[in-house]
N, C-alpha and C positions, 0 to 999 in steps of 0.2 A: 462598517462606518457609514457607507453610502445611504444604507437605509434607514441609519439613525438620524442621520444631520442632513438628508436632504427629503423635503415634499413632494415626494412622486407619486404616481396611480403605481398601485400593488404589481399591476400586471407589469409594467413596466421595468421593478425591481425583478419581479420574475424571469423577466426577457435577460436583462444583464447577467445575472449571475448564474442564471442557467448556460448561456452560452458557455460560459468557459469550461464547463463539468463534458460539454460536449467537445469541444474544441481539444481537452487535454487527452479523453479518451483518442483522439483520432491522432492526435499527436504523438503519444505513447510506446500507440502501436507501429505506426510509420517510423519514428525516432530507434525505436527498437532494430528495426531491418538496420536504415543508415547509419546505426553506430557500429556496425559493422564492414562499412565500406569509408570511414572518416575518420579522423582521430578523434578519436571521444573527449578529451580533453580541450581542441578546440571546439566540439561541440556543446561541451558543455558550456566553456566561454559564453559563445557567440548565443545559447539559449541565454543564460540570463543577463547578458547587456541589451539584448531583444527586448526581455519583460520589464526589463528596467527604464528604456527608454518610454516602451508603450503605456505602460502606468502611467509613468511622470507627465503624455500626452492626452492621458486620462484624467488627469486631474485642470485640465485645462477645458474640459469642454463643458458644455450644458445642452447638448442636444443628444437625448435619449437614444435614439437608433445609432447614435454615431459612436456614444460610450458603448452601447454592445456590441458594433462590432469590433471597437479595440479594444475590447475585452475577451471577446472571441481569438481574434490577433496572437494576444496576448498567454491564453491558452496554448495555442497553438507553439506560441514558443515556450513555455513552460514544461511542455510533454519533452522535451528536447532532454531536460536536466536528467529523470530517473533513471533511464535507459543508458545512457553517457556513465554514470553514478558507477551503473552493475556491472557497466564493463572494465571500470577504473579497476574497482576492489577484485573481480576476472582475477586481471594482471597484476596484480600488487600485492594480491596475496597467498599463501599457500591452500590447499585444503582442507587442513588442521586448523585453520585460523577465519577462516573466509565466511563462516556461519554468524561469528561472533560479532565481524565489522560490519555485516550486512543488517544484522539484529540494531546495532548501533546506529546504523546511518536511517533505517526506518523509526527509531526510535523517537529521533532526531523531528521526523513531521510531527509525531503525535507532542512533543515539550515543544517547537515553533505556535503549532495550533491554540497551546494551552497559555505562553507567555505573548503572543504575537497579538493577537487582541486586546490583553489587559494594558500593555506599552501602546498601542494604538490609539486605544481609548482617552488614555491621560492624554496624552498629546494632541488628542481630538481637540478634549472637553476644552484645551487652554487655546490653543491655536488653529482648530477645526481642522477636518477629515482630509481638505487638502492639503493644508501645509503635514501635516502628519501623515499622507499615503508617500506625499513628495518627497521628502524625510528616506524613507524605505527606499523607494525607487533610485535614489539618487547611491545610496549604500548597493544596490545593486549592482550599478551602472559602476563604480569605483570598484565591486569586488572581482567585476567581470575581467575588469584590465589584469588584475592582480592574479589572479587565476591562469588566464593567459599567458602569462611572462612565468609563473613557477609550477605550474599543474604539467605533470611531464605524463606520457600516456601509458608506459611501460618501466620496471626495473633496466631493461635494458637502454633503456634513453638516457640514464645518467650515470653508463656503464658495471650496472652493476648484474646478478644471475638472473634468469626466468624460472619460476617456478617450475615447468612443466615442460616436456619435451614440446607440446603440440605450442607451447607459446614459442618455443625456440624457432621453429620451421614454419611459423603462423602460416600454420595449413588450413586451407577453406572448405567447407562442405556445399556443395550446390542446396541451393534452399528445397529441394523437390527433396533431397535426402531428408531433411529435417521434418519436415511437414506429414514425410510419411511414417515417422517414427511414433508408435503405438505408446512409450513413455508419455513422450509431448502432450497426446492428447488424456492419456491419465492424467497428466499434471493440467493439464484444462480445467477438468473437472472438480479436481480439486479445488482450483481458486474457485470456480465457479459456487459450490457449495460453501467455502467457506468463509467470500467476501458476501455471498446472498445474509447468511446469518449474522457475523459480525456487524454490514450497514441494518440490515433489520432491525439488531434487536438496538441497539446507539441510537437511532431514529425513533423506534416505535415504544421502544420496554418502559421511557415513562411517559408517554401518552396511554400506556395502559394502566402504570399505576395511576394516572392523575385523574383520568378520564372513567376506568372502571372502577378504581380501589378509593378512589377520593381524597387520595393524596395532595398535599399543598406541590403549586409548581416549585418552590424550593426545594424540595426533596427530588421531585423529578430532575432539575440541577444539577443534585448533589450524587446521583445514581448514574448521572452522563460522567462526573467526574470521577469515581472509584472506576468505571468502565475505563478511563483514559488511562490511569495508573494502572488497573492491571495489564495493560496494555503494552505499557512501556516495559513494567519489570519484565512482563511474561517475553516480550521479544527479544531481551537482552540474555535472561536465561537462556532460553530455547537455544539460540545461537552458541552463547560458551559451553551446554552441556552437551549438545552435541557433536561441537567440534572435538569434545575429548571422547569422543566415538568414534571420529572419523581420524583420530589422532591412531588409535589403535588398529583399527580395522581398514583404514584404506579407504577411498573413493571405490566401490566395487559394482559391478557390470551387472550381477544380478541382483535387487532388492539395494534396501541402503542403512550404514549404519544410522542414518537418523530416524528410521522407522520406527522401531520400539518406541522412543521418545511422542512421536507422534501420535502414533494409535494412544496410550497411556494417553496424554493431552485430549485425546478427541473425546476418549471413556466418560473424563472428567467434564468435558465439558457438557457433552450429553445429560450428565448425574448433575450435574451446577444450572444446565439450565430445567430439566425434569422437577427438581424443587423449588424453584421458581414459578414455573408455572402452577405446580401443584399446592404446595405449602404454603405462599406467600398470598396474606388477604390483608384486609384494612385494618387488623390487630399485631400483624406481622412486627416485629422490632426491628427497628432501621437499622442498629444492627447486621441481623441476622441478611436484610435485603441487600446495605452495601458489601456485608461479606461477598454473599453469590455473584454480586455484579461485579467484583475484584475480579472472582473467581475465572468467572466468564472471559471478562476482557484480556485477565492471564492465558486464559488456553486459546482463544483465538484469533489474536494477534502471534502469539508464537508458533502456532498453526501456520499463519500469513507469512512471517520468517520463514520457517522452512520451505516452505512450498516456493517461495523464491529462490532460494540457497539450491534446492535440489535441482533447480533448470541450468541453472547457470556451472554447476558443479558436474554436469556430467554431460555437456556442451566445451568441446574447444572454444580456447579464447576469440577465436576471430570469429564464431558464429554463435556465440553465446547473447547477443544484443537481439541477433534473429526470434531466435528460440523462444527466450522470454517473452519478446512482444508477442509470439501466436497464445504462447501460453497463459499470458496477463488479460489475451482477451476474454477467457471465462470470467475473471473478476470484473471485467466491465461487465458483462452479460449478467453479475451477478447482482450489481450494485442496482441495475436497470429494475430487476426482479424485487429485490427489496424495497424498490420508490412507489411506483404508482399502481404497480399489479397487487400487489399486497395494502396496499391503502383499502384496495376496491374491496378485497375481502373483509379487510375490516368494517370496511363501511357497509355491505350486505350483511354478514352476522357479525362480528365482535374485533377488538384486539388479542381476547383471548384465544380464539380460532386462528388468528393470525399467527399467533405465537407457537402455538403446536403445532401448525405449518414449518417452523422454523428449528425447531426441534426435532420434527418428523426428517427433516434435509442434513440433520447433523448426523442422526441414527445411515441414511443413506449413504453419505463420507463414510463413515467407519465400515461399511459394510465393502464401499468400493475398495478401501485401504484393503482389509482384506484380502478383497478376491482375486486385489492384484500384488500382496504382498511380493511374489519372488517372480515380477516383472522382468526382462531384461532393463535396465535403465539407462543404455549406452542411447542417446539421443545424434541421431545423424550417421555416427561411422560407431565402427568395434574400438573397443577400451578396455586395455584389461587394467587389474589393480594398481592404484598410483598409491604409493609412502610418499 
């Protein structure tokens, strides 16, 4: 809204909204560690009355350097919420169930993203970006108290069973344990590969049709948003059909029952995007194009589910906040890699070069999945099977 309704130098918008993509990654990952030494619940609080306040002080300024750094700020407490999130649903829920909530609560950004704007907008167009960002902020600020006074951090805080013996005895692992565990950094890489192609192809797939295929930017539009919706279903599925995997088979120490599902997903998406690149020209039927881009956004966002699901799922509750955060930083790593490295590419030979670069790195995932199919997956200390 900032950049619609206010007359700034380009670079300027740059500066702002860049900061905070910076500010959340550093956030995330720090947020990560300390939700393991805090109550998650007050953290999460105390993040979003944080970003609520510093909006609402955002909407009061007009001097450029001063909106990015409370927007930077503002980042900074925003990375507090995801991390607090993983550790809630941890404790709250069993491992039969915990893929499905998790599915849900990521699903959750992607329909914010898709309704958060078009409510924005209206509220803009009638009473402009401030009264409309201030609007937000202030629901913020109100849901943070509320959160606070009923957000409890455990089953056992309103007396009721813990899932797990490790939550019973909230037993700690020193972080040098965690860090050294060879799962961890498999699950790195994973994010790493599989948020580099996800923001790629969201970002770049229709500046390729629009730009090489001569497609109208309506279509390219309309291909970010079939990308959203397979997004949402695919991460809701992934979550419920796996946990009737893990319903059966257990949390187990070597490999995991969500693996089948995932290799199967990675297959598909390799073959969903392989036709895309190959098939789809300037005669192609929009059809056939939003098919694949369902397709896509289905397997790679359910991809992104899991690979969350499985840090936190074979991590004790009280070092599950750790875990995650080393582990999410290959998805920053990856996000980095899909912005401006792959621009350059494109802009030396093509988007289409770009894209079989992106292809090429999903081919790569499946081959890691592979090789490390019957992994140990105990992440920090020995696990054996949990029902």
């Amino acid at each position: 809204m900032l950049i619609l309704h206010e007359d700034r130098k380009k670079n300027h918008k740059r500066v702002i909204t860049s900061s905070i993509y910076m500010a959340y990654t550093i956030s995330k990952f720090t947020g990560g560690i300390l939700s393991d030494r805090v109550c998650a619940n007050n953290m999460f609080s105390f993040g979003l009355l944080g970003v609520g306040l510093l909006v609402l002080a955002f909407t009061f300024c007009t001097l450029w350097n001063l909106m990015a750094l409370l927007w930077f700020v503002q980042g900074l407490f925003q990375g507090l919420g995801w991390p607090a999130c993983g550790k809630l649903l941890k404790k709250w829920f069993p491992p039969s169930h915990i893929g499905l909530y998790w599915s849900i609560l990521s699903s959750s950004v992607n329909i914010a993203s898709g309704i958060g704007p078009l409510v924005a907008s209206m509220l803009a167009s009638v009473y402009g970006w401030r009264i409309a960002t201030r609007t937000s902020a202030l629901l913020a600020v109100a849901m943070s108290f509320l959160l606070f006074i009923f957000l409890k951090e455990s089953p056992v805080d309103v007396g009721l069973t813990a899932f797990s013996q490790d939550a019973k005895k909230k037993e700690s692992v020193p972080v040098k344990n965690i860090v050294q565990t060879p799962f961890l950094w498999v699950m790195f890489s994973y994010n790493l590969l599989n948020v580099f192609m996800s923001h790629a192809f969201s970002d770049w797939g229709q500046l390729y049709l629009i730009h090489e295929l001569n497609y109208p930017p309506t279509t390219g539009g309309a291909v970010v948003s079939t990308f959203q919706l397979g997004a949402v279903i695919g991460s809701v599925f992934a979550g419920y059909f796996t946990d009737k995997q893990v319903a059966k088979e257990g949390v187990l120490m070597i490999g995991s029952a969500r693996f089948p599902y995932l290799l199967v997903t990675l297959v598909a998406l390799v073959s969903s995007m392989h036709c895309f690149n190959t098939l789809v020209s300037s005669e192609s039927s929009l059809v056939f194009i939003f098919f694949l881009n369902f397709i896509m956004g289905f397997c790679a966002f359910g991809i992104q589910c899991i690979n969350g699901v499985l840090v936190i799922e074979h991590t004790t509750p009280e070092m599950s906040g750790t875990a995650h955060a080393f582990a999410s930083l290959g998805g920053g790593v990856g996000a980095v890699l899909a912005g401006y490295p792959l621009s350059i590419i494109a802009k030396h030979y093509n988007w289409y070069t770009s894209l079989l670069i992106v292809e090429a790195t999903v081919i790569i995932h499946c081959v890691v999945m592979v090789t490390t199919w019957n992994i140990s997956t105990e992440i920090g200390k020995k696990r054996g099977k949990i029902e």
